[in-house]
C-alpha positions in Angstrom: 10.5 -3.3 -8.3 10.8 -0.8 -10.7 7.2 -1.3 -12.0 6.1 -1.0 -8.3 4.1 2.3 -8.2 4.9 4.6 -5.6 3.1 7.2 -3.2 4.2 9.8 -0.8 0.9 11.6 -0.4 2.4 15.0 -2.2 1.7 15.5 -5.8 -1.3 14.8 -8.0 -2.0 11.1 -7.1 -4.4 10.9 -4.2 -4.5 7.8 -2.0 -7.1 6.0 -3.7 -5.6 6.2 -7.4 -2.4 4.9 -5.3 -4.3 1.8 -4.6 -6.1 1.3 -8.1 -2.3 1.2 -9.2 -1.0 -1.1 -6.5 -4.0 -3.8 -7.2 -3.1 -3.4 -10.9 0.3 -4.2 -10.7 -0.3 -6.9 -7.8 -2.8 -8.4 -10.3 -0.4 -8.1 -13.3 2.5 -9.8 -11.1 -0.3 -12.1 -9.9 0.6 -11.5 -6.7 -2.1 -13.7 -4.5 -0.3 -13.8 -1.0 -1.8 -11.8 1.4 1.6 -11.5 3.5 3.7 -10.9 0.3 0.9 -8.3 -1.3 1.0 -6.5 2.3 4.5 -6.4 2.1 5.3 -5.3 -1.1 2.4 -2.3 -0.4 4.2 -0.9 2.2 7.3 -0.9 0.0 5.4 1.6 -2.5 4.8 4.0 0.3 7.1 6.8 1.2 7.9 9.4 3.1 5.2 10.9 5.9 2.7 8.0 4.5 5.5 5.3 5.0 6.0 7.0 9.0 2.5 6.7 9.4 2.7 2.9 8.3 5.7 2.1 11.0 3.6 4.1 13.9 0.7 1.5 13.2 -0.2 -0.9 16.0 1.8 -4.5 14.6 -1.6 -6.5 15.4 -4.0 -3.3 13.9 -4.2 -4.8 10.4 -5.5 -7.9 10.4 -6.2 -8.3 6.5 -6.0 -6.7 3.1 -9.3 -5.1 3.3 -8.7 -3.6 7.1 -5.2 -1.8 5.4 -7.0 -0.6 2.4 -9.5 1.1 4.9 -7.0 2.3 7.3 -4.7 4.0 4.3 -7.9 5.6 2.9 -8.8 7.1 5.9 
């Protein structure tokens, strides 16, 4: 976990350089699971970007691709 990159929307790193790094490592672990990538994704997020994760909908993300879009937005 301590490899897992983090991001808490403050600072230099914007959402989509988050991501880049999250594939990266998920690829580098080769993490292929959708529920265990998922799962470990929301472990790199913090603070008002982790609260925005919880207040999600439980049956809104459906897939990879539908969280990538939503945490872009």
């Amino acid at each position: 976990m301590k490899y897992l990159p983090r991001y808490n929307s403050e600072g230099d790193v914007i959402a989509k350089e988050h991501l880049v790094s999250f594939y990266n490592f998920a690829y580098n672990f080769n993490i292929e699971n959708a529920d265990v990538w998922m799962r470990l994704f929301v472990q790199s997020l913090n603070g008002k970007v982790r609260k925005w994760f919880h207040r999600l909908n439980a049956v809104s993300i459906i897939g990879i691709e539908a969280l990538d879009k939503d945490f872009l937005k």
